[in-house]
C-alpha positions in Angstrom: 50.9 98.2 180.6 52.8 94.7 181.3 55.2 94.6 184.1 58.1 93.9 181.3 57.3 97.4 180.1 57.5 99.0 183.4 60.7 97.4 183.9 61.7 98.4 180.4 60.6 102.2 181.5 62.4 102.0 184.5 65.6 101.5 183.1 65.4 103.9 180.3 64.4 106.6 182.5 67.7 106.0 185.1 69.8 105.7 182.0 68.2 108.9 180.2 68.9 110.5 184.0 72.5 109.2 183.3 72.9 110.6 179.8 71.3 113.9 181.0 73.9 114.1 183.4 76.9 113.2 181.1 75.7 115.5 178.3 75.5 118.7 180.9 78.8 118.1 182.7 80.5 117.8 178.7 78.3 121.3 177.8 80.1 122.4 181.3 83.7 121.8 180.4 82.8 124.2 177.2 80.2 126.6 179.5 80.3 126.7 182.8 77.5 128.5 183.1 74.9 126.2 181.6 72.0 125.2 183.5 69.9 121.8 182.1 67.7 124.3 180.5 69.9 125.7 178.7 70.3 121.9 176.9 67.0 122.0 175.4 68.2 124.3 172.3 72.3 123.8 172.3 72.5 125.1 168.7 71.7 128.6 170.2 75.6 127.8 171.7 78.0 128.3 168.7 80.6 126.1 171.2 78.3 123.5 171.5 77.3 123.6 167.9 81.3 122.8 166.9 81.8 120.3 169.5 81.9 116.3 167.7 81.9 115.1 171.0 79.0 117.3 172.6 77.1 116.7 169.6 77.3 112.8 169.8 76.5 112.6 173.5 73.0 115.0 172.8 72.4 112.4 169.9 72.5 109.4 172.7 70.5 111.1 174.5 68.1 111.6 171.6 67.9 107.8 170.8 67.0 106.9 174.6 64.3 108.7 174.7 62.7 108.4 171.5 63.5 104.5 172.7 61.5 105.2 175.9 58.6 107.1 173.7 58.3 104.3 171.2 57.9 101.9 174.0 55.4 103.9 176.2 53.3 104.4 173.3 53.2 100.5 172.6 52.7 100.0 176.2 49.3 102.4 176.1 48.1 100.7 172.9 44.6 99.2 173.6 44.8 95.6 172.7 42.0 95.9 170.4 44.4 98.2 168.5 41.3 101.2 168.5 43.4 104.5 168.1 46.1 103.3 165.5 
C-alpha cells in the first residue's frame, strides 16, 4: 500500500465517521431511540423507509464506503496482479 492510498483511506474513513454521524442524528429527529445499530437495517423502520431525505443521506454513506472498499482492495492488489 502506497502512502497516497493511506492518505486516500484516511480521509474516507473521517468522512464516512462524518456521514455516520449525520445519517444517525437525521434517523434521530424521526426516532429518538435509535442507536448506530439500529442503522444497519433502516428498512425494518417504516419512518425511515418514507423519509427522501433519510434515504439520500444512507445512500451517501453507501457510496463512501463502497469508495473506500474499492480503493483498499486496489491498494492490497499484488503488483504481479496474482489473485485477480
Amino acid at each position: 500500500m502506497t502512502r497516497n492510498h493511506q492518505e486516500i483511506l484516511a480521509l474516507l474513513d473521517v468522512m464516512v465517521k462524518q456521514q455516520e454521524g449525520k445519517v444517525l442524528a437525521l434517523a434521530r429527529t424521526l426516532l429518538p431511540d435509535l442507536v448506530p445499530e439500529d442503522l444497519r437495517n433502516p428498512h425494518d423502520y417504516p419512518l425511515l423507509r418514507a423519509s427522501d431525505v433519510f434515504n439520500y443521506e444512507d445512500g451517501i454513506l453507501a457510496g463512501l464506503l463502497s469508495a473506500r472498499m474499492a480503493i483498499a482492495a486496489q491498494a492490497n492488489r499484488r503488483p504481479d496482479g496474482a489473485g485477480d
